[in-house]
PDB file of N, CA, C and O in Angstrom:
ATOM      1  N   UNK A   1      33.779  44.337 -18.970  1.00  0.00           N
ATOM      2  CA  UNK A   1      33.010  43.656 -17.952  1.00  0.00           C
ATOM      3  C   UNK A   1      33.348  44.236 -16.589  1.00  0.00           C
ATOM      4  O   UNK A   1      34.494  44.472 -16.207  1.00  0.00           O
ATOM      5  N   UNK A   2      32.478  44.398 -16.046  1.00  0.00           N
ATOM      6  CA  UNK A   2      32.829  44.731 -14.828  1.00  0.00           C
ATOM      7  C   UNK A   2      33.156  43.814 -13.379  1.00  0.00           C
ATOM      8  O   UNK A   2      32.881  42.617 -13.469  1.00  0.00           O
ATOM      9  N   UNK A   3      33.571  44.170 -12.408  1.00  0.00           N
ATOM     10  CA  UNK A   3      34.898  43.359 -11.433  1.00  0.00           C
ATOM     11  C   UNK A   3      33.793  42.125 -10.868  1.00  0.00           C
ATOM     12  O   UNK A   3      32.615  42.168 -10.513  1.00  0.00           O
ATOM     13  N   UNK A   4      34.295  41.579 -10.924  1.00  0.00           N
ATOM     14  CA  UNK A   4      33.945  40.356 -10.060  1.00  0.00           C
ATOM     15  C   UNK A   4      33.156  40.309  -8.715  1.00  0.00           C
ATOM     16  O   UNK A   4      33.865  40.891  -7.894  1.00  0.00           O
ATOM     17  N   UNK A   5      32.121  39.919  -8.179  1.00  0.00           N
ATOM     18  CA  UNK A   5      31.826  40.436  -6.976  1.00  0.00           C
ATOM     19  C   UNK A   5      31.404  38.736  -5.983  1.00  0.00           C
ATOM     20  O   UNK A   5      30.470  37.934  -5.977  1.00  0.00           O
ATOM     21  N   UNK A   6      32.986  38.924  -5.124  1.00  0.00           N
ATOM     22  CA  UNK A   6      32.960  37.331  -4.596  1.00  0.00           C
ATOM     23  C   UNK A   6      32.086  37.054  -3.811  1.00  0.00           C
ATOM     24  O   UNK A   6      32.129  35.908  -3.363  1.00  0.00           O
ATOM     25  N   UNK A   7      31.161  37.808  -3.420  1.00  0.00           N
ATOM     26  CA  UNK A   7      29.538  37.639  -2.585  1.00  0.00           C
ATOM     27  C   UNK A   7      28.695  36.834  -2.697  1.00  0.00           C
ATOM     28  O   UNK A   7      28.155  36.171  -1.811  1.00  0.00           O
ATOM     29  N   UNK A   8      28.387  36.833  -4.618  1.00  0.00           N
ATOM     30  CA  UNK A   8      27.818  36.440  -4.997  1.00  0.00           C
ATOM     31  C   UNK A   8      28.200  35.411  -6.354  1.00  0.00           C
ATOM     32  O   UNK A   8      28.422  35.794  -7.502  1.00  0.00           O
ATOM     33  N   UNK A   9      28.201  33.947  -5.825  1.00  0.00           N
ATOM     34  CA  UNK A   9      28.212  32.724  -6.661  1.00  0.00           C
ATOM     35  C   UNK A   9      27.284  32.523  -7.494  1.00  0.00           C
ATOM     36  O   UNK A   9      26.101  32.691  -7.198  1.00  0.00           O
ATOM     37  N   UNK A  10      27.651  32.168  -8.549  1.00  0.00           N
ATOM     38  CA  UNK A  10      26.345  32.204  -9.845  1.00  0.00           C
ATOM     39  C   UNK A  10      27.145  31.240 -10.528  1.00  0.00           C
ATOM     40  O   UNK A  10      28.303  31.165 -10.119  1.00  0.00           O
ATOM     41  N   UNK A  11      26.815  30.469 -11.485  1.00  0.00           N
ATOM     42  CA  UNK A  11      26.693  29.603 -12.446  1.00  0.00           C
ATOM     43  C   UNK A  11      25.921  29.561 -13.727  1.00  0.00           C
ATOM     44  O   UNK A  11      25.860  28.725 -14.628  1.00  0.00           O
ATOM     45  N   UNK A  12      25.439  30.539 -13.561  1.00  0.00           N
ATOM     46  CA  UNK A  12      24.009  31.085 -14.899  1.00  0.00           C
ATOM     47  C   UNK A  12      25.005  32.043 -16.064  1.00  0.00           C
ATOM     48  O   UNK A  12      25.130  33.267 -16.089  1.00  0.00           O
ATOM     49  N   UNK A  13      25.463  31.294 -16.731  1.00  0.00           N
ATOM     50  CA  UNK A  13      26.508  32.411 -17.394  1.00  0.00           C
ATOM     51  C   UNK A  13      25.785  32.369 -18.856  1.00  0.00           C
ATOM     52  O   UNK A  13      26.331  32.562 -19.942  1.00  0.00           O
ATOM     53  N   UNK A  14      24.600  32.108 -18.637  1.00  0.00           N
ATOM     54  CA  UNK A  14      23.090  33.022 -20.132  1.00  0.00           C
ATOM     55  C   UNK A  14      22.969  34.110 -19.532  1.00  0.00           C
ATOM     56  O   UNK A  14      22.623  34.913 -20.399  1.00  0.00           O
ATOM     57  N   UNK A  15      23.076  34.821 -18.189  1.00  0.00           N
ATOM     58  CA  UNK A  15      23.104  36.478 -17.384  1.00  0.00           C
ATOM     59  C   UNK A  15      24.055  37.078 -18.423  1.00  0.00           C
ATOM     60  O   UNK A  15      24.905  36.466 -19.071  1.00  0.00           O
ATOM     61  N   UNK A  16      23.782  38.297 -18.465  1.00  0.00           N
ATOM     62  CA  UNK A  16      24.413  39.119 -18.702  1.00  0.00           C
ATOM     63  C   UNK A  16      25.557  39.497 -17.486  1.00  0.00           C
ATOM     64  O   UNK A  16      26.732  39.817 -17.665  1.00  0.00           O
ATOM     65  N   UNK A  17      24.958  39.379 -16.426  1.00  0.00           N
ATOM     66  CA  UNK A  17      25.734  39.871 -15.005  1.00  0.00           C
ATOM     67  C   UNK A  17      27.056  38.677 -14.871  1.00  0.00           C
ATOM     68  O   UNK A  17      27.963  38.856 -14.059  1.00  0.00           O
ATOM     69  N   UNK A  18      27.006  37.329 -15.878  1.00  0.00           N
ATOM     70  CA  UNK A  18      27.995  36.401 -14.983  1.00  0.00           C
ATOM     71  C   UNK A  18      29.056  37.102 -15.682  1.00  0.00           C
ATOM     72  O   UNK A  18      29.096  37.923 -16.598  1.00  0.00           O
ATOM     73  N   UNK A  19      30.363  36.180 -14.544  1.00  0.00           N
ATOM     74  CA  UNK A  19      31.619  36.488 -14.525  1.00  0.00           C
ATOM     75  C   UNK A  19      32.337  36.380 -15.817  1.00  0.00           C
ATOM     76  O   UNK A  19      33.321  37.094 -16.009  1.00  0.00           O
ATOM     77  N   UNK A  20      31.948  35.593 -16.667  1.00  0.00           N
ATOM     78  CA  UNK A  20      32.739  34.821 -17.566  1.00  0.00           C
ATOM     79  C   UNK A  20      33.244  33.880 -17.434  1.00  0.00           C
ATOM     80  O   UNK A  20      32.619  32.859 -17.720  1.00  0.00           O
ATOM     81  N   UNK A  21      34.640  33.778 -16.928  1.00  0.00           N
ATOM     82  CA  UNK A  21      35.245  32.663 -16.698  1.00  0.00           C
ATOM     83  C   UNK A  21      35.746  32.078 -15.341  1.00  0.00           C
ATOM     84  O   UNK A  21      36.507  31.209 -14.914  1.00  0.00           O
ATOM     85  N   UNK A  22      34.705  33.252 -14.815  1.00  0.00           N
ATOM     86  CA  UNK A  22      34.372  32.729 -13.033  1.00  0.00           C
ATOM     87  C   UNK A  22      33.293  32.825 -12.871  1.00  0.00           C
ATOM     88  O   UNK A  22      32.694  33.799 -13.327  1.00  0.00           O
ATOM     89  N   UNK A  23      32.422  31.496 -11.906  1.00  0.00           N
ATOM     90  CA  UNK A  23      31.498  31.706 -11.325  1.00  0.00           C
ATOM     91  C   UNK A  23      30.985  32.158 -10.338  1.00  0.00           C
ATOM     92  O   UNK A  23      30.762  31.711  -9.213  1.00  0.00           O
ATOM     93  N   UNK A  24      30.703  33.630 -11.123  1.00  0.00           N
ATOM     94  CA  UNK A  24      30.854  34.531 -10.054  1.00  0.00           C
ATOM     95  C   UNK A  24      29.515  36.309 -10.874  1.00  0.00           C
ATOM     96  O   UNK A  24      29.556  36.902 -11.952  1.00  0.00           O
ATOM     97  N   UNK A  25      28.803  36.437  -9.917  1.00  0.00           N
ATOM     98  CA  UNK A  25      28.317  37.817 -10.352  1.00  0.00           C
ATOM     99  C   UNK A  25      28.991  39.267 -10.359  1.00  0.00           C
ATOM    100  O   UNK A  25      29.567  39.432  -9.284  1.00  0.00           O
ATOM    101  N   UNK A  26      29.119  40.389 -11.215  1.00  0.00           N
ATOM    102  CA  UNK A  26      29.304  41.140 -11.118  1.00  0.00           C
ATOM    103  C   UNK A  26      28.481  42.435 -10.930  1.00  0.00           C
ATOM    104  O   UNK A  26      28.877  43.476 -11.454  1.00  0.00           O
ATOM    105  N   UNK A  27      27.547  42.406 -10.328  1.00  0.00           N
ATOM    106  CA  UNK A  27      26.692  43.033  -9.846  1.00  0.00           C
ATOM    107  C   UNK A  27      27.436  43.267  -8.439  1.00  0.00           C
ATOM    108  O   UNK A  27      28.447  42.744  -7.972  1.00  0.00           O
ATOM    109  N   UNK A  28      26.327  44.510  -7.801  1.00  0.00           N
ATOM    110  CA  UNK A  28      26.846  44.706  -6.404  1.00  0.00           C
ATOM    111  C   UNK A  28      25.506  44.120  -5.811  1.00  0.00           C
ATOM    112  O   UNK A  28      25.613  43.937  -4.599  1.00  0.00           O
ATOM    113  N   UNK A  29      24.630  43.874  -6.177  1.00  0.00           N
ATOM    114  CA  UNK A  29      23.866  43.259  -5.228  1.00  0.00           C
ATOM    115  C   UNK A  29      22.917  42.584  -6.107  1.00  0.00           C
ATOM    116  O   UNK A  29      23.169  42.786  -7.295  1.00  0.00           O
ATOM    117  N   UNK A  30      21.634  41.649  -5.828  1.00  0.00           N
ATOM    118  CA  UNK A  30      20.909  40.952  -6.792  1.00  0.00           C
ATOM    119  C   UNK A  30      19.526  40.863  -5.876  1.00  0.00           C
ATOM    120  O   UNK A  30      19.563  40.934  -4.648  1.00  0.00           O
ATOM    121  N   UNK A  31      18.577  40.736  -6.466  1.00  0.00           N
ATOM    122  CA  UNK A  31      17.438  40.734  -5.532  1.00  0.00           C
ATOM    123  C   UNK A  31      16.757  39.110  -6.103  1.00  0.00           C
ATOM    124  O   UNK A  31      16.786  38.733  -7.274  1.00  0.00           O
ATOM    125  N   UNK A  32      16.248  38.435  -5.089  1.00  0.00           N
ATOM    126  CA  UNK A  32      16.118  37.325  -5.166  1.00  0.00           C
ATOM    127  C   UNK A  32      14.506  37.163  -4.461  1.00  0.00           C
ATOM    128  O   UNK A  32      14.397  37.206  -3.235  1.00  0.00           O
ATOM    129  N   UNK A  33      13.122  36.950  -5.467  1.00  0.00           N
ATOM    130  CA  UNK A  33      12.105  36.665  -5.390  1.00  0.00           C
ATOM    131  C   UNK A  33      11.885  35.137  -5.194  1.00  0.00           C
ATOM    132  O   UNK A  33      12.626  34.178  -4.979  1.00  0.00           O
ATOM    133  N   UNK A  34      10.584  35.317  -5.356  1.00  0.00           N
ATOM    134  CA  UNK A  34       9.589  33.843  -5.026  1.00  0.00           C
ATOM    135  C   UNK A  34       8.896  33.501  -5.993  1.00  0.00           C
ATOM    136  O   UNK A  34       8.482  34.515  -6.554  1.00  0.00           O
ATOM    137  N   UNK A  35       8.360  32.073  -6.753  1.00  0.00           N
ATOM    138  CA  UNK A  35       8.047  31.971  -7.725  1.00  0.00           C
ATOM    139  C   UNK A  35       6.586  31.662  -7.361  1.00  0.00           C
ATOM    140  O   UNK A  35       5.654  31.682  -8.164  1.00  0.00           O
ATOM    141  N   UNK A  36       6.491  31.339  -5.891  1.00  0.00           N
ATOM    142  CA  UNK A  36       5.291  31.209  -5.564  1.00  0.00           C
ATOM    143  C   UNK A  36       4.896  31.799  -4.403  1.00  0.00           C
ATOM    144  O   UNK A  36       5.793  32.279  -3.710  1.00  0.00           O
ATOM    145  N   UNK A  37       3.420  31.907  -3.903  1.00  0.00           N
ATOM    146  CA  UNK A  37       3.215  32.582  -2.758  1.00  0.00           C
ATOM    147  C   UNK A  37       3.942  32.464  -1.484  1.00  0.00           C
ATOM    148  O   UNK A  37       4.411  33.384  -0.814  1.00  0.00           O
ATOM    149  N   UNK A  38       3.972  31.104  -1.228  1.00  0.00           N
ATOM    150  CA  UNK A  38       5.059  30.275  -0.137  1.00  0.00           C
ATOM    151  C   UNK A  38       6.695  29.314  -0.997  1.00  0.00           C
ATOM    152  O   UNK A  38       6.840  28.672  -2.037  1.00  0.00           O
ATOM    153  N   UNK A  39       7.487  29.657  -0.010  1.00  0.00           N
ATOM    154  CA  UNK A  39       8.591  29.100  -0.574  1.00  0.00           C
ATOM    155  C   UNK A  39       9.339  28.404   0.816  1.00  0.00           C
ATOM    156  O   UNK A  39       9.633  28.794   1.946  1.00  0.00           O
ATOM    157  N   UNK A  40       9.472  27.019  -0.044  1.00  0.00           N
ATOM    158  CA  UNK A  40       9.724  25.503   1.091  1.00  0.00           C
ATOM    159  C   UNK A  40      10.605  25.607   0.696  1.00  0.00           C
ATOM    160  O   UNK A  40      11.475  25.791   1.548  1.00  0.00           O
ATOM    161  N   UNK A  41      11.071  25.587  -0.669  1.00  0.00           N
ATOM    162  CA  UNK A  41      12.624  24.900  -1.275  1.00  0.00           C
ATOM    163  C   UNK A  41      13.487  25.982  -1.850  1.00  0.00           C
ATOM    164  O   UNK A  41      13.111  27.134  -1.631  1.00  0.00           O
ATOM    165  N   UNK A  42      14.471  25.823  -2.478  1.00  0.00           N
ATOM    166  CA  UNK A  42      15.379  26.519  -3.057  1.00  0.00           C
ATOM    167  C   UNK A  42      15.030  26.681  -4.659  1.00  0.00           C
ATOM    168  O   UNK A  42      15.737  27.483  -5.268  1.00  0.00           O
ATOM    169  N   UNK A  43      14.071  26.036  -5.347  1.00  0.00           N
ATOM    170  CA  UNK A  43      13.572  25.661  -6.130  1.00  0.00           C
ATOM    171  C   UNK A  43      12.200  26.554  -6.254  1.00  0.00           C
ATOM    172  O   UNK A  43      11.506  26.481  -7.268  1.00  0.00           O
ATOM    173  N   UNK A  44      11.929  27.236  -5.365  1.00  0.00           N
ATOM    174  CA  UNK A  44      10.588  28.190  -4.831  1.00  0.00           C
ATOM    175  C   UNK A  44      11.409  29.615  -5.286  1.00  0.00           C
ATOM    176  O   UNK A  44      10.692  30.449  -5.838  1.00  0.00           O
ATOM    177  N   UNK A  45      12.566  29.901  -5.141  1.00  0.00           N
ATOM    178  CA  UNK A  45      13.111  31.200  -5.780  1.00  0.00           C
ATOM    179  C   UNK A  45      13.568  31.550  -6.728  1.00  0.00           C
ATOM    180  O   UNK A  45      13.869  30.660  -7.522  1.00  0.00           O
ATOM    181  N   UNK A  46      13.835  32.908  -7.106  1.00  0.00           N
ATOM    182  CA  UNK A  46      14.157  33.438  -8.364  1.00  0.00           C
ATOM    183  C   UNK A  46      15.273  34.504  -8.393  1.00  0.00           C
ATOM    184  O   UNK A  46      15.049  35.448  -7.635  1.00  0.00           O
ATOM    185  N   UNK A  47      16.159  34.555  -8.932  1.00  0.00           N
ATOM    186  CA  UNK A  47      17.050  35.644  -9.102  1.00  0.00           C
ATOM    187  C   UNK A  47      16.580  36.879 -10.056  1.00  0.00           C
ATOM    188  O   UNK A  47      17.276  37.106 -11.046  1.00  0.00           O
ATOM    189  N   UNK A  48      15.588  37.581  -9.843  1.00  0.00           N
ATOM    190  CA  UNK A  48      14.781  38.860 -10.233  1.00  0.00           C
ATOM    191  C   UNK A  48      15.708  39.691 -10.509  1.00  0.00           C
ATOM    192  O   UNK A  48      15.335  40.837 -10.760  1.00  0.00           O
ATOM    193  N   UNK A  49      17.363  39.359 -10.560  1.00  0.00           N
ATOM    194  CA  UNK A  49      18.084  40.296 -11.170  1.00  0.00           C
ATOM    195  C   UNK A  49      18.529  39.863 -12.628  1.00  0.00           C
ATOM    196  O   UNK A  49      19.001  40.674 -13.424  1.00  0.00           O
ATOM    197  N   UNK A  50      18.373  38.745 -12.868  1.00  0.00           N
ATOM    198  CA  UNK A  50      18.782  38.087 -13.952  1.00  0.00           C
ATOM    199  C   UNK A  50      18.279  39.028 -15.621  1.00  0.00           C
ATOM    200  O   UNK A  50      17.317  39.761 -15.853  1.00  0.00           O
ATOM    201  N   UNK A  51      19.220  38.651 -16.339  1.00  0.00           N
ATOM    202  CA  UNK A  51      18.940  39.555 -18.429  1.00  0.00           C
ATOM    203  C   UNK A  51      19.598  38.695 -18.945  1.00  0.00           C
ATOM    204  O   UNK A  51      20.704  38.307 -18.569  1.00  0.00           O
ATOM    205  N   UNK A  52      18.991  38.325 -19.837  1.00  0.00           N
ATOM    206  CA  UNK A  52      20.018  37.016 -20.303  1.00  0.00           C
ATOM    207  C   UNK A  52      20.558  37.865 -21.089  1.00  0.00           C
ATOM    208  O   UNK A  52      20.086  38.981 -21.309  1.00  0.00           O
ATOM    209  N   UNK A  53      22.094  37.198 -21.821  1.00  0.00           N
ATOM    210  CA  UNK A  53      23.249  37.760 -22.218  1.00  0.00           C
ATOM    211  C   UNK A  53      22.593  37.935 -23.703  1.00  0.00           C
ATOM    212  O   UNK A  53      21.717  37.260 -24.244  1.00  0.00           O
ATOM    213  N   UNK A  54      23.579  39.489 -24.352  1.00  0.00           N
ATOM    214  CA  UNK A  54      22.983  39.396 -25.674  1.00  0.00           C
ATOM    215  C   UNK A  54      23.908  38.234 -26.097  1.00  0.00           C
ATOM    216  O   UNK A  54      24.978  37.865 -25.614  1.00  0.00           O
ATOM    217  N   UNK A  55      23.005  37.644 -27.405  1.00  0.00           N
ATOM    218  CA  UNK A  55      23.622  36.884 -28.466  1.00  0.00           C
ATOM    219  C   UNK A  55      24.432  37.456 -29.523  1.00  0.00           C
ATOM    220  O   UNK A  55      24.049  38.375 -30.247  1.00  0.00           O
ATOM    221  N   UNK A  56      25.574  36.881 -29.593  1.00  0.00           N
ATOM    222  CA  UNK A  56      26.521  37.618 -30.450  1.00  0.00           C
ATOM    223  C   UNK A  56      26.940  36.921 -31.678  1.00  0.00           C
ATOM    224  O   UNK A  56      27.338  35.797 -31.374  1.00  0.00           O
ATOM    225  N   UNK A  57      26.986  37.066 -32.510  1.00  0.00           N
ATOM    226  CA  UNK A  57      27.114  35.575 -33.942  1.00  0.00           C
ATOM    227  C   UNK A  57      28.389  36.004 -34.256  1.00  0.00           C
ATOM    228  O   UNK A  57      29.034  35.433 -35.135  1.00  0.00           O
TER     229      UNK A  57
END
C-alpha cells in the first residue's frame, strides 16, 4: 500500500485508495466533481477519484 497522504481525510475504505487502518487517502491528489449542474451542498459532490477495492475471498 502506498504512504498515507495526511491532506486528504477519507472514510470510504470500499476505495481502493483508503488508508486501511487510517482514515486517510493515499493518493497524491483526488479530483472532486459535481453530481449536478449546480452544487449548494456537500451532498452535490463527488470524489471522481474513487475504484472501489478489489474483493478478495
Amino acid at each position: 500500500m502506498s504512504e498515507v497522504n495526511s491532506s486528504i481525510e477519507c472514510i470510504v475504505s470500499e476505495c481502493r485508495y483508503h488508508a486501511g487502518n487510517k482514515d486517510y487517502c493515499t493518493l497524491e491528489k483526488i479530483r472532486v466533481g459535481k453530481t449536478d449542474s449546480f452544487s449548494s451542498t456537500s451532498a452535490d459532490t463527488d470524489c471522481e477519484s474513487f475504484i472501489v477495492k478489489d474483493k478478495t475471498f
